[in-house]
VEXTOR-767338 format. One line per field, with one value per residue (C-alpha): residue number from 0; residue in three letters; x, z, y. Coordinates in steps of 0.25 Angstrom, whole numbers. Layout:
REM VEXTOR-767338
i c(NUM,...)
aa c(ALA,...)
east c(X,...)
up c(Z,...)
north c(Y,...)
//
This chain:
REM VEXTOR-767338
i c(0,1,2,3,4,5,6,7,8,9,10,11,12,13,14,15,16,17,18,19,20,21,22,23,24,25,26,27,28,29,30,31,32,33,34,35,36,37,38,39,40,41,42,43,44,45,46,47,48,49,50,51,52,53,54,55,56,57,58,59,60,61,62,63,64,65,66,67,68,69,70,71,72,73,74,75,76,77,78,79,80,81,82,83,84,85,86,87,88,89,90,91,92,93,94,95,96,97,98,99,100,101,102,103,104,105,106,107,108,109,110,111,112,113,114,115,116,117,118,119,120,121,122,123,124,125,126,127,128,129,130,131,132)
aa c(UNK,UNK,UNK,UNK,UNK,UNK,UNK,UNK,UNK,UNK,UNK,UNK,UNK,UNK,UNK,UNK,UNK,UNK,UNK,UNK,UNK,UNK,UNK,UNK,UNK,UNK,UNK,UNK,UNK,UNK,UNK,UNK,UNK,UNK,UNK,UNK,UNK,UNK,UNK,UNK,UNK,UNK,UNK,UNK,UNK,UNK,UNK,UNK,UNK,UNK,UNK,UNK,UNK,UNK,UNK,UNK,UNK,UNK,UNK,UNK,UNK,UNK,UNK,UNK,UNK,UNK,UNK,UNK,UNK,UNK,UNK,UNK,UNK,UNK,UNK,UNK,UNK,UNK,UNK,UNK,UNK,UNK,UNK,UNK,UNK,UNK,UNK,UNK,UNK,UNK,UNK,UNK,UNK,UNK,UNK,UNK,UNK,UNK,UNK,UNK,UNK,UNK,UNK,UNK,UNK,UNK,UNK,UNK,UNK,UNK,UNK,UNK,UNK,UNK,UNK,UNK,UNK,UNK,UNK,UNK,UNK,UNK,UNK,UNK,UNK,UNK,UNK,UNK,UNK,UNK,UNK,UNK,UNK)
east c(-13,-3,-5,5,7,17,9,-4,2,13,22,13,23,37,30,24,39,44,34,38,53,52,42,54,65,55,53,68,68,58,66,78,74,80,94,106,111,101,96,82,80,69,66,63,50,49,60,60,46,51,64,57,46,56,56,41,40,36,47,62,74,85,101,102,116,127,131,116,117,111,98,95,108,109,108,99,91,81,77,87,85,88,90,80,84,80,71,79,91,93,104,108,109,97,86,75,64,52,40,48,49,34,28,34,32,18,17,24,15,3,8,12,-3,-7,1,-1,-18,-16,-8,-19,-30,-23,-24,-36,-40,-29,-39,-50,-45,-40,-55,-61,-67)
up c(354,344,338,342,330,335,348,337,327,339,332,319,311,314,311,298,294,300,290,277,279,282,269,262,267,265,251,249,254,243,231,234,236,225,227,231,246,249,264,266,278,288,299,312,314,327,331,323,328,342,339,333,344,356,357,357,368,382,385,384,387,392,397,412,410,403,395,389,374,370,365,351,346,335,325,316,306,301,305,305,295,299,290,287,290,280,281,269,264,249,241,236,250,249,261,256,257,249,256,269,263,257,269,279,268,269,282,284,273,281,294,287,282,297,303,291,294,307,305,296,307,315,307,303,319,320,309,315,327,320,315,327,322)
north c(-194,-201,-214,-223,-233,-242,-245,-245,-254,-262,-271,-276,-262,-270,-284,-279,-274,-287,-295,-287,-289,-304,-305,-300,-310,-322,-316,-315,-329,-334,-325,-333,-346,-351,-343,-352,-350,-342,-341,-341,-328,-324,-315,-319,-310,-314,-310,-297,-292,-295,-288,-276,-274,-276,-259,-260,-271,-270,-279,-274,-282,-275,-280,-283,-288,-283,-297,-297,-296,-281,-278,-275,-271,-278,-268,-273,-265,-274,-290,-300,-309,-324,-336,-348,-360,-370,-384,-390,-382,-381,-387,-374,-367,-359,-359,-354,-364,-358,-366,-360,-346,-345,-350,-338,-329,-332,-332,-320,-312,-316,-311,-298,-297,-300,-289,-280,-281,-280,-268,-264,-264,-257,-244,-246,-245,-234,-228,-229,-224,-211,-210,-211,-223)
//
């Protein structure tokens, strides 16, 4: 009998990924907040993970008129990145605010350490199930 590890490890893969390529537009955020103009960017992970796991749900939608919009053809090849807006807007038109910046950073760094042990614990029962254990 074959392991099956995206029934094993569910959607934790995708939102692992998700958090890594969301640590790198907070940090790109961070690196430039002293750059003039510069709009401060973010993903919604929310949305993403639900987008990303909409093959793996139970619950499909599907057209039942022909003037719905149509379903996942947007052609995307990665998140869509959305723009922040800002509390208090800088003279120079830049938006990044750092207290704002560090603060998801950090928060997002600690939910990637959550879904990276959780993750973790999974192998390891995967493991101990290949042990016999």
């Amino acid at each position: 009998m074959a392991i099956s590890f995206e029934s094993a490890l569910g959607i934790h893969e995708s939102a692992l990924k998700l958090r890594g390529k969301r640590a790198e537009v907070l940090a790109n955020n961070l690196a430039n907040a002293d750059t003039p103009n510069f709009k401060a960017r973010d993903l919604d992970f929310r949305q993403v993970l639900a987008n990303e796991s909409g093959a793996n749900s139970s619950f499909t939608m599907r057209a039942t008129n022909a003037r719905h919009l149509s379903l996942g053809a947007s052609g995307q090849t990665g998140p869509e990145v959305l723009y922040r807006t800002p509390h208090q807007p800088s003279i120079d038109g830049n938006t990044v605010e750092e207290q704002v910046e560090h603060s998801e950073y950090m928060k997002n760094a600690l939910q990637l350490q959550a879904s990276f042990t959780f993750l973790n614990s999974r192998f390891k029962g995967l493991m101990s199930a290949l042990r016999g254990e």
